[in-house]
C-alpha positions as CSV (number, residue, x, y, z in Angstrom):
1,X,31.4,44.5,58.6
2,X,34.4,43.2,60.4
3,X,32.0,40.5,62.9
4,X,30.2,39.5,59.8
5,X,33.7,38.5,57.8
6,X,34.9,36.8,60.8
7,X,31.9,35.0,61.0
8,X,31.8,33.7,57.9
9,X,35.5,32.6,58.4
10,X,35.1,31.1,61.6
11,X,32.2,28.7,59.5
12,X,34.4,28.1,57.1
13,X,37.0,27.1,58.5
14,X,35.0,24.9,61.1
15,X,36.3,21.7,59.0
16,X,39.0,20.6,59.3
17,X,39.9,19.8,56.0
18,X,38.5,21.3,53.2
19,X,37.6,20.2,49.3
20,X,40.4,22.4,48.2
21,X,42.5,20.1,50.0
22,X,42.5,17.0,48.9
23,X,45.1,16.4,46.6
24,X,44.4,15.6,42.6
25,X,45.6,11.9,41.1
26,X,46.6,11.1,37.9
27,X,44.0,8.4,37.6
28,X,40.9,10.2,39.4
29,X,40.6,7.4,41.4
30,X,39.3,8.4,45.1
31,X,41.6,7.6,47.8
32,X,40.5,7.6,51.6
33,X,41.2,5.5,54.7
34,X,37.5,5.6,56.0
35,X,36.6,2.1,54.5
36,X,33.4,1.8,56.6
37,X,29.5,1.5,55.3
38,X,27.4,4.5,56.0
39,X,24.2,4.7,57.5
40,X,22.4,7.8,55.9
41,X,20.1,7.4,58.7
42,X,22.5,9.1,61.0
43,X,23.5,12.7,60.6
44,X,27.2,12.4,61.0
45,X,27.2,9.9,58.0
46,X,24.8,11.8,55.9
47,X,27.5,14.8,57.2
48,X,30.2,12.4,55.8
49,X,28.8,11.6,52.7
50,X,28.0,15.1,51.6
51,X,31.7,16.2,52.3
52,X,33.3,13.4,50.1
53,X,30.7,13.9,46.9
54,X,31.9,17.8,47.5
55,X,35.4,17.2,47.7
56,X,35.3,14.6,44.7
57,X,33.4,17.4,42.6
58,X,36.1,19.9,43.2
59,X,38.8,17.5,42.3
60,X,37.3,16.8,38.8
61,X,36.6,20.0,38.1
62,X,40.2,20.8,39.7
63,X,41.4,18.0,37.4
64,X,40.0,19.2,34.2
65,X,41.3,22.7,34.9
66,X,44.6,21.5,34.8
67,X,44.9,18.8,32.0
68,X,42.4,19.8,29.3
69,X,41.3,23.8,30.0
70,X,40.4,25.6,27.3
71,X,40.7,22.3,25.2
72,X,37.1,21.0,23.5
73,X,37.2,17.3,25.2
74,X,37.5,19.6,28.9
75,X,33.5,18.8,30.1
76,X,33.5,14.8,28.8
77,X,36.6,14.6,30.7
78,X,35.9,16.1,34.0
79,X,32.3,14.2,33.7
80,X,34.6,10.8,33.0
81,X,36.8,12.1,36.1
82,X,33.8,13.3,38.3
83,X,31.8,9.6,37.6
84,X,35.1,7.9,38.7
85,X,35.0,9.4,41.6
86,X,31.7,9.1,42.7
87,X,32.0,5.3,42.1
88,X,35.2,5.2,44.4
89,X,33.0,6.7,47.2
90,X,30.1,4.9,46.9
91,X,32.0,1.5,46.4
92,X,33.8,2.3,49.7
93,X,30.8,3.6,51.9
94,X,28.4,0.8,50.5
95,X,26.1,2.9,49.0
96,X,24.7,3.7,45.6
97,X,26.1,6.4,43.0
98,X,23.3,8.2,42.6
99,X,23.1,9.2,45.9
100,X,26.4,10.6,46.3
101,X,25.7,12.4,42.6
102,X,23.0,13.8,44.8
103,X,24.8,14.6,47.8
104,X,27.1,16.5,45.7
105,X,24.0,18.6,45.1
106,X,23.1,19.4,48.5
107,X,23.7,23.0,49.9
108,X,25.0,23.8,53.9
109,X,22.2,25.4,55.1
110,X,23.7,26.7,57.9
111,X,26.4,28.0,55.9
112,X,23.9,29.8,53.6
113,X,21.2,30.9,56.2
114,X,24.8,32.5,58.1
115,X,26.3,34.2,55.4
116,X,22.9,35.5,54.0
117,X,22.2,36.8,57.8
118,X,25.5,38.6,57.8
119,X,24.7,40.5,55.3
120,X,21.3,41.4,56.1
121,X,22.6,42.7,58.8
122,X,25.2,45.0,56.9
123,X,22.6,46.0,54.0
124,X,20.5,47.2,57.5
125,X,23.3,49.0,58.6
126,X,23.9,50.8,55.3
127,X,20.4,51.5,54.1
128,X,20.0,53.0,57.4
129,X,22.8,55.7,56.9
130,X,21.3,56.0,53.0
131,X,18.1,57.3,54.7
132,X,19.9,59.4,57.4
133,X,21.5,61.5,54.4
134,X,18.3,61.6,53.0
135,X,16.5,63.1,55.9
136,X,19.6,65.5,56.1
137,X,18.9,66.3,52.3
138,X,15.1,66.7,53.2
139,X,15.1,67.6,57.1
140,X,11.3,69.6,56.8
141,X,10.5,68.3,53.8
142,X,8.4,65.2,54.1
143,X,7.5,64.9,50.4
144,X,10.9,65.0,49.2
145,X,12.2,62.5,51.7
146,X,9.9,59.7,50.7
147,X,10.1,60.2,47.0
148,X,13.9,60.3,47.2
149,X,13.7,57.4,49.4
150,X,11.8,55.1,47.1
151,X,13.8,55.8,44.0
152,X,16.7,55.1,45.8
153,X,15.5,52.1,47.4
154,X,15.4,50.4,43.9
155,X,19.2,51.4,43.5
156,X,20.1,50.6,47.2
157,X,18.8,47.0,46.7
158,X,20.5,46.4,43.3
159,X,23.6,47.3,44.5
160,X,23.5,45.1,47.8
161,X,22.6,41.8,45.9
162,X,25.4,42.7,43.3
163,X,27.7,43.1,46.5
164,X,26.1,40.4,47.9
165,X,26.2,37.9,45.2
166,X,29.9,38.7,45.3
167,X,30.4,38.1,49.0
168,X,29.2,34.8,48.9
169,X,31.4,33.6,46.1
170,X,34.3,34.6,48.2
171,X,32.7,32.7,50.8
172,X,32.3,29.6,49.0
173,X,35.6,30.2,47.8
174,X,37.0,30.4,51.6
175,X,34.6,27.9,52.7
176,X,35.9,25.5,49.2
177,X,39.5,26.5,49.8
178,X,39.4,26.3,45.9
179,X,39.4,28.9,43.4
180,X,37.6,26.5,40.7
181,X,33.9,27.5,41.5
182,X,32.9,26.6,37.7
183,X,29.4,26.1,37.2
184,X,29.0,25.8,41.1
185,X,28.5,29.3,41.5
186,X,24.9,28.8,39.8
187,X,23.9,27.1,43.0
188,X,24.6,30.2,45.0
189,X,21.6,30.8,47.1
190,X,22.6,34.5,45.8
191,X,22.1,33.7,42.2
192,X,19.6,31.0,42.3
193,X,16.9,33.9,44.5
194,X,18.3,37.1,43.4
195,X,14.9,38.6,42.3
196,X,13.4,37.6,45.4
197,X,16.3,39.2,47.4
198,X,16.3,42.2,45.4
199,X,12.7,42.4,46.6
200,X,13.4,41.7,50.3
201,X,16.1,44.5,49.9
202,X,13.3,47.0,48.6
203,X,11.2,45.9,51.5
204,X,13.8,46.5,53.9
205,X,15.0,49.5,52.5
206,X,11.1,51.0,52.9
207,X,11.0,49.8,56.6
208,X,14.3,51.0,57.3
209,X,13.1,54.5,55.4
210,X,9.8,54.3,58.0
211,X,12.0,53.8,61.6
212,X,14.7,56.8,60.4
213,X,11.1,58.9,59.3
214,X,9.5,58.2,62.9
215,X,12.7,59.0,64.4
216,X,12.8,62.5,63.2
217,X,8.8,62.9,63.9
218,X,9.4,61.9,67.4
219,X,12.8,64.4,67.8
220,X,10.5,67.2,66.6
221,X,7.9,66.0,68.9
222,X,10.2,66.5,71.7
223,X,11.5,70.3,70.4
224,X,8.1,71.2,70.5
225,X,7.0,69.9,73.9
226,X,10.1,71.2,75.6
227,X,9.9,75.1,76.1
228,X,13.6,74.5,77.3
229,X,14.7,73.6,73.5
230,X,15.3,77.0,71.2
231,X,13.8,77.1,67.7
């Protein structure tokens, strides 16, 4: 659990500076001293692009938070603050608007694919001491074990994309440095595929269920081979 937080930190923190950084202006006008054209051909400038449409979607929604929450004008404002934005960066890296309103839309996959990985790998770790109290509940009973197991797996699965889904809002919030998610945390690769994660987890669950099942046949196996072992 530990290696997986850290790892998720460490990709987080990998920029150097962060949406949740840059500060908010009055005017929601964008302000940056990289005044070159981008070539969207090359990966560091596609890189580039992405970051700034980010950071200027945090600082409208950042914006709106703090001058007009709660207040009915708060989503034509932000959208006003958001679009002024966007026009600063694209007027400044010579391209067109709607591509940085698209860039803003683009997910790190490496960020995703990581945090997802990590954890998998816990929900492994966990569903595997889930089936070792099982097998403890149901040491000669074969029957009981696997109906136990797959009305459990069901629950095991719910729980670990609720935890999951969790998780990686506190990762984008890390990774965002901000606290003002919004409707962001729809795009969530946690929200957006839940049911097909829940699934994956009741698939892993049942293979994880199989491995700690063979493990026990094969430690019989061995007490009854070996005249050495008491009964």
């Amino acid at each position: 659990m530990r290696l997986a937080f850290l790892i998720i930190l460490g990709l987080a923190f990998s920029a150097c500076t962060r949406p949740g950084d840059y500060p908010i202006t009055t005017e929601c006008r964008w302000v940056e001293d990289d005044h070159r054209a981008l070539d969207l051909s090359v990966g560091a400038d596609r890189r580039h692009l992405r970051n700034d449409a980010i950071t200027a979607e945090d600082v409208a929604i950042r914006w709106a938070d703090r001058h007009y929450h709660l207040m009915p004008e708060y989503e034509a404002r932000r959208d006003e603050c958001m679009t002024s934005l966007f026009n600063g960066i694209a007027s400044q890296h010579s391209v067109v608007v709607a591509t940085v309103r698209q860039y803003s839309l683009k997910r790190d996959v490496v960020f995703d694919l990581s945090v997802m990985l990590c954890f998998g790998v816990v929900y492994v770790l966990e569903a595997y001491k889930v089936c070792d109290w099982i097998r403890g509940r149901f040491s000669d009973d074969e029957r009981g074990y696997w109906i136990t197991a797959a009305v459990l797996s069901a629950c095991v699965a719910l729980v670990g994309v609720m935890l999951g889904e969790l998780g990686s809002i506190l990762a984008e919030w890390i990774k965002l440095n901000s606290g003002h998610l919004s409707y962001r945390m729809s795009r969530l690769p946690w929200r957006e595929h839940w049911v097909r994660l829940f699934g994956c987890g009741v698939v892993i669950f049942g293979l994880v269920a199989v491995v700690r099942s063979r493990k026990n046949y094969e430690s019989k196996s061995i007490r009854r081979s070996d005249p050495r072992v008491l009964h």
